[in-house]
MARVEX-283926 format. One record per atom (N, C-alpha, C): residue number from 0; residue in three letters; atom name; y, z, x. Coordinates in Angstrom, 1 decimal. Layout:
BEGIN
<pt k="NUM" r="ALA" a="CA" py="Y" pz="Z" px="X"/>
...
REM end
This chain:
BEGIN
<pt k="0" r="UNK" a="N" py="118.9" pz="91.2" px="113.4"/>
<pt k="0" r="UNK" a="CA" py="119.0" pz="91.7" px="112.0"/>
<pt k="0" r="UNK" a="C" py="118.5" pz="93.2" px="112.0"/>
<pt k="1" r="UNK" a="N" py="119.5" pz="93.8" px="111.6"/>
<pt k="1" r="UNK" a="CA" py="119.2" pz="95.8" px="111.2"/>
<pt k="1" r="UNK" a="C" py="117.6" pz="95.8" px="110.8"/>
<pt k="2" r="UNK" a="N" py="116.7" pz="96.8" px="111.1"/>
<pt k="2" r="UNK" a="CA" py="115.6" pz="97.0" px="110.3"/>
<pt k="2" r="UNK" a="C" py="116.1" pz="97.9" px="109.2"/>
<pt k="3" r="UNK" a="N" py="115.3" pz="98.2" px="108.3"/>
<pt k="3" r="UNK" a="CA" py="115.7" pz="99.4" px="107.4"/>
<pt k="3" r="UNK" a="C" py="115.7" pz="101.1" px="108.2"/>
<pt k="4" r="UNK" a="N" py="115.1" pz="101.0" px="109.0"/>
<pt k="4" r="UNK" a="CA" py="115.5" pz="102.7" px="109.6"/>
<pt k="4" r="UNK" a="C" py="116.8" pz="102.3" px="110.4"/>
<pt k="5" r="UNK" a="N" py="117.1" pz="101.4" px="111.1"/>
<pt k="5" r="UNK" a="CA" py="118.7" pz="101.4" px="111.5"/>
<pt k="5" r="UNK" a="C" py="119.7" pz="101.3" px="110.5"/>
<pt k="6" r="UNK" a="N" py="119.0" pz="100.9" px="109.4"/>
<pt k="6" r="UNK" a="CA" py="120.3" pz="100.7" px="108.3"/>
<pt k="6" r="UNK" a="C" py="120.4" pz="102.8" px="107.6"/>
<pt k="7" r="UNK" a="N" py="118.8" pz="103.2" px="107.5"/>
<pt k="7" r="UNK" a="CA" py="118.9" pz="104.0" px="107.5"/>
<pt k="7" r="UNK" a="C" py="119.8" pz="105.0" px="108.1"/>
<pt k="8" r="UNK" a="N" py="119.8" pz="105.6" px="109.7"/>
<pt k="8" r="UNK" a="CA" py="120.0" pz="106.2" px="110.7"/>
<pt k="8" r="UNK" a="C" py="121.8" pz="105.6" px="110.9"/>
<pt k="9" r="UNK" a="N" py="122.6" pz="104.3" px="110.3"/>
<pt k="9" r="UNK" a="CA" py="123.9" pz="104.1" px="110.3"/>
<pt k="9" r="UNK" a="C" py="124.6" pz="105.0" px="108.9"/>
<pt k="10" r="UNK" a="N" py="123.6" pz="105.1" px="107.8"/>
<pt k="10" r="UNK" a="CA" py="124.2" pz="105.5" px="106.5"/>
<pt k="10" r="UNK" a="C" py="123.7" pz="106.9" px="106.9"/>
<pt k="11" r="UNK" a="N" py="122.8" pz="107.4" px="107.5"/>
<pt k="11" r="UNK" a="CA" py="123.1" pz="108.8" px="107.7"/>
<pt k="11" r="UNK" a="C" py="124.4" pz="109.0" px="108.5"/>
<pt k="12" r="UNK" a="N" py="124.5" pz="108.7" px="109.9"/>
<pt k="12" r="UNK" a="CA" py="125.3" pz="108.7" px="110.1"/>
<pt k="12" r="UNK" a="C" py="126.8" pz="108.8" px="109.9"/>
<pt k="13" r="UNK" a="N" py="127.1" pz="108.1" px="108.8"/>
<pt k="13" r="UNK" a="CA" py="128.5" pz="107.7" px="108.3"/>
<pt k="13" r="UNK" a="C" py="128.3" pz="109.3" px="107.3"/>
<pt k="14" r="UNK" a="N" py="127.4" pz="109.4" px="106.5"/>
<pt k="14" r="UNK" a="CA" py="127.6" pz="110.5" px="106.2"/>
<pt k="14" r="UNK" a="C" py="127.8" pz="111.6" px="106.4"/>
<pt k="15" r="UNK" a="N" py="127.3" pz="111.3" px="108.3"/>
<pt k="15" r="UNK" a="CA" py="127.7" pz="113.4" px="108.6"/>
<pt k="15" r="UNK" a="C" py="129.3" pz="113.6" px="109.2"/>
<pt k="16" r="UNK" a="N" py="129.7" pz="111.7" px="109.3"/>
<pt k="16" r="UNK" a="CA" py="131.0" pz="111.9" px="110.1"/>
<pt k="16" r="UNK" a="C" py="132.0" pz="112.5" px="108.7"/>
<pt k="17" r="UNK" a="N" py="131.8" pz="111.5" px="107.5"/>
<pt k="17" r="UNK" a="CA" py="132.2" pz="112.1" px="106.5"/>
<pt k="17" r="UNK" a="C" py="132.1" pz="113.5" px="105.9"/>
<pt k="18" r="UNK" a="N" py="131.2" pz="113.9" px="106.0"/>
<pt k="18" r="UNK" a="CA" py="131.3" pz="115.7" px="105.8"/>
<pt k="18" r="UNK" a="C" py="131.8" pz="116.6" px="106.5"/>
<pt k="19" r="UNK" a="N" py="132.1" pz="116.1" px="107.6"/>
<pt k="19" r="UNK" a="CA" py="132.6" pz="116.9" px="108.7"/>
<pt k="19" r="UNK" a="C" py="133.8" pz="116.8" px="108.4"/>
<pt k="20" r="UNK" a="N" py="134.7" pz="115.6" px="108.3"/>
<pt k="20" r="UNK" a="CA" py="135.8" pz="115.4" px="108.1"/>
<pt k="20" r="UNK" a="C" py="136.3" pz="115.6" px="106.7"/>
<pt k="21" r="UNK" a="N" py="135.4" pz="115.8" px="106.1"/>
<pt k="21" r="UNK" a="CA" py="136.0" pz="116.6" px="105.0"/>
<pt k="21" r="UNK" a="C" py="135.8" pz="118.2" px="104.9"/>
<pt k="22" r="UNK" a="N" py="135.4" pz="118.8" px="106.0"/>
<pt k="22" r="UNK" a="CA" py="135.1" pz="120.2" px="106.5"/>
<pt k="22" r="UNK" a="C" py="133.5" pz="121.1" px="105.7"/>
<pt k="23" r="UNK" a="N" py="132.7" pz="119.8" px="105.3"/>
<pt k="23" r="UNK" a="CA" py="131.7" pz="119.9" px="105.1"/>
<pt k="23" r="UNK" a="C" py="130.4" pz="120.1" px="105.7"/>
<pt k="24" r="UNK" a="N" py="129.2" pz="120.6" px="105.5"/>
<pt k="24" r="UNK" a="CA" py="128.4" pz="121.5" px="106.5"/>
<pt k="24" r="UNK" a="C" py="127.1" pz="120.1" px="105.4"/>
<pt k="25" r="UNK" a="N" py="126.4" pz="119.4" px="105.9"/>
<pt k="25" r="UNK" a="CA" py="124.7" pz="118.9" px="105.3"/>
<pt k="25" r="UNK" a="C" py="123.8" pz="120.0" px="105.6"/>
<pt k="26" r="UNK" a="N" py="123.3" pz="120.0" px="104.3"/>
<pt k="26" r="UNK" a="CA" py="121.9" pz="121.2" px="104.5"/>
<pt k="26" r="UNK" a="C" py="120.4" pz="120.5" px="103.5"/>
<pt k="27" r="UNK" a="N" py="119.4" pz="121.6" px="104.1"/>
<pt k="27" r="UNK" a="CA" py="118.3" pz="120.9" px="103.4"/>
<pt k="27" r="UNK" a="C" py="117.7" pz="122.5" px="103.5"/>
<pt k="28" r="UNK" a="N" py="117.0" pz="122.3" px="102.7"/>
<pt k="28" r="UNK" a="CA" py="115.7" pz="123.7" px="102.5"/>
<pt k="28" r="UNK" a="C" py="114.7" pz="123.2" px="104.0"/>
<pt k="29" r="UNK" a="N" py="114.0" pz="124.6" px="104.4"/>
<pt k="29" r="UNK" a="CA" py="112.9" pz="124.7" px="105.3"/>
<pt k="29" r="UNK" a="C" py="112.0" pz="124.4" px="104.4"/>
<pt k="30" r="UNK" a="N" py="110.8" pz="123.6" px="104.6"/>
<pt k="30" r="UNK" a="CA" py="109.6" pz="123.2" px="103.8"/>
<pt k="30" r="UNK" a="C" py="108.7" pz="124.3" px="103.6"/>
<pt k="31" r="UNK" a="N" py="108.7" pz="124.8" px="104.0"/>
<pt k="31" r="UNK" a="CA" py="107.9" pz="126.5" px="104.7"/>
<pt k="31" r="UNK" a="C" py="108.6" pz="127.7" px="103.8"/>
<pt k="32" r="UNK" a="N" py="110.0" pz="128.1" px="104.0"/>
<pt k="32" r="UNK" a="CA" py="110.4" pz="129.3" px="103.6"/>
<pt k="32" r="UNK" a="C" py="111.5" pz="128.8" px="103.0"/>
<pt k="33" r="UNK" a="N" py="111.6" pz="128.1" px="102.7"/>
<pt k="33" r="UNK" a="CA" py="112.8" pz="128.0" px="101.6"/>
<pt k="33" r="UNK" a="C" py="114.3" pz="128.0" px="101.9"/>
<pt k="34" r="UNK" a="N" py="114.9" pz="128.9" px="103.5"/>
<pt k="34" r="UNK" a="CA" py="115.9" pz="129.2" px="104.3"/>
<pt k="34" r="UNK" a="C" py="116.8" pz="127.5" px="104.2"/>
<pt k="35" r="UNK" a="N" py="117.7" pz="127.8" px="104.1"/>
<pt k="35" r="UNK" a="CA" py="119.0" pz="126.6" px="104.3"/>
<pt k="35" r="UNK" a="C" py="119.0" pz="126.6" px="106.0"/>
<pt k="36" r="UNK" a="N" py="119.1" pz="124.7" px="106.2"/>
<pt k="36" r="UNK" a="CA" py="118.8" pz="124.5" px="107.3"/>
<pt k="36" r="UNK" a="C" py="120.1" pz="123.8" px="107.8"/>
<pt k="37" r="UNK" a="N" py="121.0" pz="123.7" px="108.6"/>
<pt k="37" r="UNK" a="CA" py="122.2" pz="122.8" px="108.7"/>
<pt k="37" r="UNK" a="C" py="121.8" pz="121.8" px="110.3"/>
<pt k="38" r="UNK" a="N" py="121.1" pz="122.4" px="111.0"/>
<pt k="38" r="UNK" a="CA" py="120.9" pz="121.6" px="112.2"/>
<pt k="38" r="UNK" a="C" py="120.6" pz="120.0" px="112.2"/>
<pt k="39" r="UNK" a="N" py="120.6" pz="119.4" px="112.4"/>
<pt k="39" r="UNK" a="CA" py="120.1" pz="117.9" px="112.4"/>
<pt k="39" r="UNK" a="C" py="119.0" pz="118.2" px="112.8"/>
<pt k="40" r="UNK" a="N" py="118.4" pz="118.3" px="113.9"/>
<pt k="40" r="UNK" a="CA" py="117.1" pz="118.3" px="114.2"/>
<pt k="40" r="UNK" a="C" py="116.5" pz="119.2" px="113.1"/>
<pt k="41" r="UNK" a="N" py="116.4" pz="120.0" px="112.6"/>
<pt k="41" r="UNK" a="CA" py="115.9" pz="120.9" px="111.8"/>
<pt k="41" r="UNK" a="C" py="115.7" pz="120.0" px="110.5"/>
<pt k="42" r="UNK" a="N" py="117.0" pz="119.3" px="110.3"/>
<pt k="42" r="UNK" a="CA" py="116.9" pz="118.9" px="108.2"/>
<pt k="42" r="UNK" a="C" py="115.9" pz="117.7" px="109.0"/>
<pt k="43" r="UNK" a="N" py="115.9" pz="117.2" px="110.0"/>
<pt k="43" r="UNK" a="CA" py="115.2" pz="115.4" px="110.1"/>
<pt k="43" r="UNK" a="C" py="113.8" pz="116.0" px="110.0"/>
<pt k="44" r="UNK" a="N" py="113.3" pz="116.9" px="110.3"/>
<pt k="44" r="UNK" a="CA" py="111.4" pz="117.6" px="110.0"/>
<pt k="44" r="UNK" a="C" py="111.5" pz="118.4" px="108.6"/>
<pt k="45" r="UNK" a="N" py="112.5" pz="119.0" px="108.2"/>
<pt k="45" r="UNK" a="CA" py="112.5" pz="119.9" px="107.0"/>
<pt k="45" r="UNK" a="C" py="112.0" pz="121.3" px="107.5"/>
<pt k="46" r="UNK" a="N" py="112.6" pz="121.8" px="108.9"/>
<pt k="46" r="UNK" a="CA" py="111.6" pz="123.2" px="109.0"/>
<pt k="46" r="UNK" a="C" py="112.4" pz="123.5" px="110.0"/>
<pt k="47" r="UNK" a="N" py="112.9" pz="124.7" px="110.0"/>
<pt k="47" r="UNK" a="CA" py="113.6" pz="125.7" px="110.8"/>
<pt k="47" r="UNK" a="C" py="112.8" pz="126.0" px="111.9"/>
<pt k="48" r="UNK" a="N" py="113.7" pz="126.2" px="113.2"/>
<pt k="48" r="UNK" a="CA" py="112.5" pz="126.9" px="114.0"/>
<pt k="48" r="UNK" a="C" py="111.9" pz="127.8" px="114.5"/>
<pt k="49" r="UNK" a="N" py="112.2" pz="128.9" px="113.4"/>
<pt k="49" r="UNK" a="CA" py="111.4" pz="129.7" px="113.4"/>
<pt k="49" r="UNK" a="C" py="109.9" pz="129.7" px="112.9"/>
<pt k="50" r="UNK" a="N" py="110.3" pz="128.8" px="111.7"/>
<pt k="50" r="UNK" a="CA" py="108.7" pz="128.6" px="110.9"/>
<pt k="50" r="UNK" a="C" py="108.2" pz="127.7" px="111.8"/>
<pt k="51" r="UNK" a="N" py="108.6" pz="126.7" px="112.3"/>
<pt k="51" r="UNK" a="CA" py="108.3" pz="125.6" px="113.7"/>
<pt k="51" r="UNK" a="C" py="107.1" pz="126.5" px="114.6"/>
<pt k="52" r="UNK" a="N" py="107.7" pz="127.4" px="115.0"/>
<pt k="52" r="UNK" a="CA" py="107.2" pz="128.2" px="116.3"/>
<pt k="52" r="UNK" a="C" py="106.0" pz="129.0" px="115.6"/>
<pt k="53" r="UNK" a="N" py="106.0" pz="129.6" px="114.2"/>
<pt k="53" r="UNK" a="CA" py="105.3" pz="130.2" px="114.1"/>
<pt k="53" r="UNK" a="C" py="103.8" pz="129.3" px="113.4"/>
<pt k="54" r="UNK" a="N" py="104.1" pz="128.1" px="113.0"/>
<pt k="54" r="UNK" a="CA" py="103.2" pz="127.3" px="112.9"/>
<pt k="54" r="UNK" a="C" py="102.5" pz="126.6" px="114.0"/>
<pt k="55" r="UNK" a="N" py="103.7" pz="126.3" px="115.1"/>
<pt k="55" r="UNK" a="CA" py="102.3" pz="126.0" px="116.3"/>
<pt k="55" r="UNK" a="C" py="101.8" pz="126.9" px="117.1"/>
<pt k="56" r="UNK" a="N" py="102.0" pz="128.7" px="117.0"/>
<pt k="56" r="UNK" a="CA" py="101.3" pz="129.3" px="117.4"/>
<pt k="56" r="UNK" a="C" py="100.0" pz="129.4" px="116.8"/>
<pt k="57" r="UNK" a="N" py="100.1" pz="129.1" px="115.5"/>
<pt k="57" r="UNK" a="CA" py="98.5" pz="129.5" px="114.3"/>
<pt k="57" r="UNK" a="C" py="97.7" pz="128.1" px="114.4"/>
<pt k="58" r="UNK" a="N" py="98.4" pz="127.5" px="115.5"/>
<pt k="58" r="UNK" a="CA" py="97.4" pz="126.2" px="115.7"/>
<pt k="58" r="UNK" a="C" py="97.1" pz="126.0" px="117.0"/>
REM end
C-alpha cells in the first residue's frame, strides 16, 4: 500500500511531466529573497542556492 509521501512524490510527479508537456516551467519563491526558483531541488527546500550557500556560511 502507497504511503502518503509516495502518493505525494507520484502526483508531483505527474505534474512536472504535465507542465512540461504543455511547455510549462513549475516555480516557487526562495524563502529568503523572494527570487523565482524553477529547479526541483531548489522548489523541494524553498531556497535558491545562492541564499543556501550564504546561509551555511553565517553558520
Amino acid at each position: 500500500m502507497p504511503t502518503q509521501d509516495t502518493n505525494f512524490d507520484l502526483q508531483r510527479a505527474e505534474l512536472e511531466a504535465t507542465a512540461a508537456a504543455l511547455g510549462l516551467r513549475i516555480a516557487t519563491r526562495c524563502k529568503t529573497c523572494g527570487h523565482w526558483l524553477t529547479s526541483p531541488a531548489s522548489r523541494a527546500i524553498h531556497q535558491g542556492p545562492r541564499c543556501r550557500a550564504q546561509q551555511e556560511a553565517r553558520q
